[in-house]
C-alpha positions as CSV (number, residue, x, y, z in Angstrom):
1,X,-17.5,-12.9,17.1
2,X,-15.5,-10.0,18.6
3,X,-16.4,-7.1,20.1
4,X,-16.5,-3.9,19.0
5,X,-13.0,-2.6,17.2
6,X,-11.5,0.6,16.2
7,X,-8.1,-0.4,15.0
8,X,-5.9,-1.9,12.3
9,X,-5.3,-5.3,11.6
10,X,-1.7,-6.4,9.4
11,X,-2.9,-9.3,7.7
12,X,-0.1,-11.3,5.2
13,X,-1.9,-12.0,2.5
14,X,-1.9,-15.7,0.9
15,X,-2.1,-16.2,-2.8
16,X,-4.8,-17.2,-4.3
17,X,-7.7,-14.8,-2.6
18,X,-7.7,-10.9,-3.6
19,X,-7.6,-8.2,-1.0
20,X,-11.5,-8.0,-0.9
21,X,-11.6,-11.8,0.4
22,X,-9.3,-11.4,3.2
23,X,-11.4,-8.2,4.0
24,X,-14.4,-10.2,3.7
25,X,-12.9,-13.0,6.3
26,X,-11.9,-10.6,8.6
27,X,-15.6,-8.8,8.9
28,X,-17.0,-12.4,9.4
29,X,-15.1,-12.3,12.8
30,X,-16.6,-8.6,13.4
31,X,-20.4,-7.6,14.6
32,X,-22.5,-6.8,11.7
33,X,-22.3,-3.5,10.0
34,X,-19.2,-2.9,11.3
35,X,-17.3,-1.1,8.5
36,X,-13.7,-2.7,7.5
37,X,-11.3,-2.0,4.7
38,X,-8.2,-2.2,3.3
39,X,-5.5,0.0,2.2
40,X,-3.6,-1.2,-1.0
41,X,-5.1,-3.6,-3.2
42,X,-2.7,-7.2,-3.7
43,X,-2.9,-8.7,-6.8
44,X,-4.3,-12.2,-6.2
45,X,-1.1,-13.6,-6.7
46,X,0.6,-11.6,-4.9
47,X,1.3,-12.3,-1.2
48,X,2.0,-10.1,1.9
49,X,1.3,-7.1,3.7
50,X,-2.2,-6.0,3.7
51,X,-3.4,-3.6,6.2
52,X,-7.5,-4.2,7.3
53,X,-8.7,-1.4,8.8
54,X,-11.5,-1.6,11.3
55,X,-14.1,0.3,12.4
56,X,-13.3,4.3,12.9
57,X,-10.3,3.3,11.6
58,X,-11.8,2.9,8.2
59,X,-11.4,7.1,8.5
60,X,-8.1,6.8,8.3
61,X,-7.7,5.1,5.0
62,X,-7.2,7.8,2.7
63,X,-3.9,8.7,4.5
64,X,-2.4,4.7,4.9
65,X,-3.2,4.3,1.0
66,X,-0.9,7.0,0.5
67,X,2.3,5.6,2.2
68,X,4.9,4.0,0.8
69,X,5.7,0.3,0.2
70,X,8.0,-1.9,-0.3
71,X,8.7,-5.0,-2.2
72,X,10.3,-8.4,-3.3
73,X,9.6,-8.9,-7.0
74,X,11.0,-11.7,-8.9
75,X,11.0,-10.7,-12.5
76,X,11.3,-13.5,-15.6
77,X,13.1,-12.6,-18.8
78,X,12.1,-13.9,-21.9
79,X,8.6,-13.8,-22.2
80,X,5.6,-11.2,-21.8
81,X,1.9,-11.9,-21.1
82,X,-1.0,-9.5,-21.9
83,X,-1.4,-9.4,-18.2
84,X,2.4,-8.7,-17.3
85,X,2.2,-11.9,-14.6
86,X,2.5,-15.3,-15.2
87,X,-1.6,-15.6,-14.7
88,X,-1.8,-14.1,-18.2
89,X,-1.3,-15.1,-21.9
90,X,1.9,-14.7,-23.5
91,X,2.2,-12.3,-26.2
92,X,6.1,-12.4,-26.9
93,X,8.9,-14.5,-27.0
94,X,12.8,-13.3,-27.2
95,X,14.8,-14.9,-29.9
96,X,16.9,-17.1,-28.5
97,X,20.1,-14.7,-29.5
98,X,18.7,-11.8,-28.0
99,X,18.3,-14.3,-24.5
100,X,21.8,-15.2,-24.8
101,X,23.6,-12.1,-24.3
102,X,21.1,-11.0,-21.2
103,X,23.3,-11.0,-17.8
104,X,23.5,-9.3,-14.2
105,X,25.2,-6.2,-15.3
106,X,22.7,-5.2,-18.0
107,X,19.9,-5.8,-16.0
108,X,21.7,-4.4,-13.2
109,X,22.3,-0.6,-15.1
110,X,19.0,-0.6,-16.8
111,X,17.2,-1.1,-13.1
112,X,19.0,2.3,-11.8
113,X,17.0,4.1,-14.8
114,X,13.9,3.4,-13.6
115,X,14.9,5.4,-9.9
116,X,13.0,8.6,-9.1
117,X,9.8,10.1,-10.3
118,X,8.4,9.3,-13.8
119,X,5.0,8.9,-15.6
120,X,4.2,5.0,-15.8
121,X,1.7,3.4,-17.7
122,X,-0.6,1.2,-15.5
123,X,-1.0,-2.8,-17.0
124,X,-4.2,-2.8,-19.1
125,X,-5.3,-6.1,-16.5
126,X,-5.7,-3.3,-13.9
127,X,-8.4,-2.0,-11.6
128,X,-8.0,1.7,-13.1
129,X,-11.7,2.8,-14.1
130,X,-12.1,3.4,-17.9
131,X,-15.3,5.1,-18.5
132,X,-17.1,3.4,-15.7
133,X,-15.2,0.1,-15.8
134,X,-12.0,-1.5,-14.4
135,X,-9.7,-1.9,-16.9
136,X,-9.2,-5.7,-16.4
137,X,-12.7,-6.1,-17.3
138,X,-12.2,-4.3,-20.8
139,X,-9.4,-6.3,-21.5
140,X,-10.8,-9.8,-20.8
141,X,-13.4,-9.0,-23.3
142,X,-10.7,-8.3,-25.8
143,X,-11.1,-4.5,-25.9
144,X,-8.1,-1.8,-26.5
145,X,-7.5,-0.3,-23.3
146,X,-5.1,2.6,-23.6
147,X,-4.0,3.4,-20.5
148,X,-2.5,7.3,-20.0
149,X,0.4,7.2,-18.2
150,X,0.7,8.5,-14.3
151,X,3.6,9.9,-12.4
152,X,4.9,7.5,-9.5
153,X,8.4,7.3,-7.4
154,X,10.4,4.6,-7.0
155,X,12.6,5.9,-3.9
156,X,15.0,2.7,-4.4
157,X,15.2,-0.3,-6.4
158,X,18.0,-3.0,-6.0
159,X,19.0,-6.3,-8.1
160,X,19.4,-9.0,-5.4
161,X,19.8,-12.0,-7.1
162,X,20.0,-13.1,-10.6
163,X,19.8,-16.5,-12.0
164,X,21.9,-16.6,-15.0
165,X,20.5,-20.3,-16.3
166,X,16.7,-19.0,-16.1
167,X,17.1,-15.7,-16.9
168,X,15.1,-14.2,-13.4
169,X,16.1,-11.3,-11.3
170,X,15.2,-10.8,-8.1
171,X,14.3,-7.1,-7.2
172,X,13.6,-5.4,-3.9
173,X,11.5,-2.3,-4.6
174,X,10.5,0.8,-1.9
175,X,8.0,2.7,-4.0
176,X,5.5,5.2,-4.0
177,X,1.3,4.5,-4.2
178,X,0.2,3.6,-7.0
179,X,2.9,2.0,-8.2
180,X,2.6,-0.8,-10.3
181,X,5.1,-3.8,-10.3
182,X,3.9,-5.5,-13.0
183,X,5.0,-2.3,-15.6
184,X,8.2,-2.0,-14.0
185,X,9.0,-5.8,-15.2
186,X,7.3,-4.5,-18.5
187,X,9.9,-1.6,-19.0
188,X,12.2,-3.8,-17.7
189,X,12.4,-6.0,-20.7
190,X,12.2,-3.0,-22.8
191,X,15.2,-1.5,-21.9
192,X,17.3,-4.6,-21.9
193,X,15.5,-5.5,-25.4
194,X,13.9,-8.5,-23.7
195,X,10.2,-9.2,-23.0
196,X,9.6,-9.8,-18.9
197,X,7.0,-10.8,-16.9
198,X,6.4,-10.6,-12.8
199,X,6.6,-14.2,-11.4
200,X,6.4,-13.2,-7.9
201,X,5.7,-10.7,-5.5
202,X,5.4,-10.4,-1.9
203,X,4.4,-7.0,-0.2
204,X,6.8,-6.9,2.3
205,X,6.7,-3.6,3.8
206,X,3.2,-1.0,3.9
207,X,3.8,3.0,5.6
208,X,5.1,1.5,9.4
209,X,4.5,-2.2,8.7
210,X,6.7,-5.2,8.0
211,X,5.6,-8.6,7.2
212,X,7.0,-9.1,11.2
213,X,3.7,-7.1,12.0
214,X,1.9,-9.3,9.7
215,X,-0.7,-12.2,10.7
216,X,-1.3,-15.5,8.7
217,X,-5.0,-15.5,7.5
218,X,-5.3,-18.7,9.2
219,X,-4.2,-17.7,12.5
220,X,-6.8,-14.5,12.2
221,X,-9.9,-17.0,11.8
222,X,-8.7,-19.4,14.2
223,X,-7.8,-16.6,17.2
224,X,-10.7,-16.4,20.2
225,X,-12.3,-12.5,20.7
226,X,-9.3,-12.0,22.9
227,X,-6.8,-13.2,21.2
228,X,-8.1,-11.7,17.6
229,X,-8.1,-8.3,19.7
230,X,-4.8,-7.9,20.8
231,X,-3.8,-8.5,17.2
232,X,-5.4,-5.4,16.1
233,X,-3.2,-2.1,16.7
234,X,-5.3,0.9,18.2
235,X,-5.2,3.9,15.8
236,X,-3.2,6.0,18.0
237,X,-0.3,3.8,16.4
238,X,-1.3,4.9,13.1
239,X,0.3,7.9,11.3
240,X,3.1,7.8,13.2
241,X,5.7,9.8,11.1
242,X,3.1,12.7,11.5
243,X,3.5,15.4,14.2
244,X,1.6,15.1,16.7
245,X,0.2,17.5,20.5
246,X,-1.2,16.1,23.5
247,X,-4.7,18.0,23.8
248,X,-5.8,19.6,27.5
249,X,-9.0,18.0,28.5
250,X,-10.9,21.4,27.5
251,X,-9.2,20.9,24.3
252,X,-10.6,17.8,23.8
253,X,-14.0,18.5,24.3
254,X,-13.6,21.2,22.0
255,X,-12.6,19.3,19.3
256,X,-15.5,17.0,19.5
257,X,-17.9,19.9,19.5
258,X,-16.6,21.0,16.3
259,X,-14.5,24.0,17.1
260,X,-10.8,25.2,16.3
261,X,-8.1,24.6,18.8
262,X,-5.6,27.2,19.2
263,X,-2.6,25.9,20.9
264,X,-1.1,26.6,24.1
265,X,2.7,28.2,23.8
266,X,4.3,24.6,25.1
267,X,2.3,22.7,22.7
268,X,3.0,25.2,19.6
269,X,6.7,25.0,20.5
270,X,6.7,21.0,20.8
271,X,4.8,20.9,17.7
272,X,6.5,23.2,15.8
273,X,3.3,24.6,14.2
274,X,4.8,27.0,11.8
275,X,5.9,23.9,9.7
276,X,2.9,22.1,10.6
277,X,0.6,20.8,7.8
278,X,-1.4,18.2,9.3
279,X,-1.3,16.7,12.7
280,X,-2.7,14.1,15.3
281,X,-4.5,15.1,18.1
282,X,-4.2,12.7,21.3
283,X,-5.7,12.8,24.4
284,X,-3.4,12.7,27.5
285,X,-3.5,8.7,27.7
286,X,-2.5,9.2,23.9
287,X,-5.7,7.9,22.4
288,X,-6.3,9.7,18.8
289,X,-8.8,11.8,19.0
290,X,-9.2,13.3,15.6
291,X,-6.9,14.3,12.5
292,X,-6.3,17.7,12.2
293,X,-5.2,21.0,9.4
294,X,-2.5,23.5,11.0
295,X,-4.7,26.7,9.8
296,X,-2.9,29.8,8.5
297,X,-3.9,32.2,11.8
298,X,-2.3,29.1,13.8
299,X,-5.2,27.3,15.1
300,X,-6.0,23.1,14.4
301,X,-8.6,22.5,12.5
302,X,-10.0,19.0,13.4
303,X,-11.5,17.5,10.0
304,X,-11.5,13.9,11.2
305,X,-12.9,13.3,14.7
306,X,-12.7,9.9,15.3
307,X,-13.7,10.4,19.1
């Protein structure tokens, strides 16, 4: 067991176990009670990044859910499933005419529609709560689950690779939260006039992580306590696209008694606080201290003190 951890551990995720198992196997190498999370549910079959956060930095999770992600989808034309992945039943097949004329450059065009910001409907085999329940569960019992439809980015999508003989695309996706693979094959086949299904996906790519950052499952449960520790990256990596000021030692302490921070006229300058929504507040060996609003009269307001 290791010792105590405040930090964030990249796992890539194998297929086969949801994001709550690999949570659970990484708590088993943690002292009880120790709280740990996760910050982008993987569909089982779905491999890749998954971020565990540990400890304090379980605080932190609101804001690594939020960031972007990336992906490698490979996307089958010709049949849909109730699910929209090859784990579900299928519910359509294409006439084999409407098969025939499918190539590269259709799929190709059709892709560049779905760039930018639109409303998407999430799959009805989805953890969205409908009146209490996840979705998933409504629709395994054979219930209607009308799903209303939720605005999400895709900042790029590219075609790279198509196999002409089995009718599968290869698509590399950098996407906003929330976004749901599975639909975009779904709408997909819809444009080109051919059901689709998701076949594979792989996160590889979660806010400042890369599936290079990434550690096998199996490696994670074998490591020692040392060895499982310097895996984990400290939260003062975290965030890192936010702005950040290196607190005085006063400063410091007044942030973990609760009070506002108003800024010295080097730190305001090199933090450009007029712009400044939120921010990270370090100490001088540039250990996080807390997470912090840029109020209106120019002072920080520390709302997460992680200490």
């Amino acid at each position: 067991m290791s010792s105590d951890i405040d930090g964030v551990l990249v796992v890539d995720k194998p297929e086969g176990m949801t994001s709550h198992d690999v949570v659970a196997t990484v708590r088993r190498r943690l002292p009880r009670k120790t709280k740990v999370g996760h910050t982008g549910t993987l569909d089982p079959f779905a491999t890749g990044v998954l971020p565990v956060v540990i400890g304090k930095a379980t605080r932190l999770s609101q804001f690594l859910t939020a960031g972007r992600k990336r992906y490698r989808a490979t996307v089958a034309f010709g049949v849909a499933t109730d699910s929209g992945d090859r784990m579900g039943q299928i519910v359509e097949t294409a006439a084999p005419e409407r098969l025939a004329v499918l190539d590269e450059a259709l799929v190709r065009t059709a892709l560049t529609g779905f760039v930018g910001t639109h409303p998407q409907v999430p799959p009805a085999h989805s953890a969205k709560m409908i009146d209490g329940e996840r979705a998933y569960v409504l629709a395994r019992r054979g219930e209607v689950v009308e799903m209303a439809a939720v605005d999400v980015t895709a900042h790029a999508l590219a075609l790279t690779a198509w196999d002409a003989a089995s009718h599968v695309a290869t698509v590399a996706l950098d996407v906003s939260a929330g976004y749901y693979v599975r639909s975009l094959a779904r709408d997909l086949g819809a444009a080109v006039g051919v059901p689709a299904h998701l076949t594979a996906l792989c996160r590889t790519g979660s806010s400042d992580w890369t599936l290079e950052d990434a550690h096998a499952l199996g490696a994670v449960v074998q490591a020692d306590p040392e060895a499982f520790a310097a895996m984990c990256r400290p939260m003062s990596t975290v965030l890192r696209e936010w702005p950040a000021v290196v607190l005085t030692e006063r400063q410091v302490a007044w942030v973990l008694a609760g009070r506002l921070v108003a800024l010295e006229p080097a730190q305001a300058s090199r933090l450009g606080a007029a712009t400044v929504v939120r921010a990270r507040l370090l100490d001088a060996a540039g250990t996080l201290v807390a997470l912090a609003r840029h109020t209106p009269d120019g002072l920080l307001h520390a709302d997460i003190v992680l200490g």
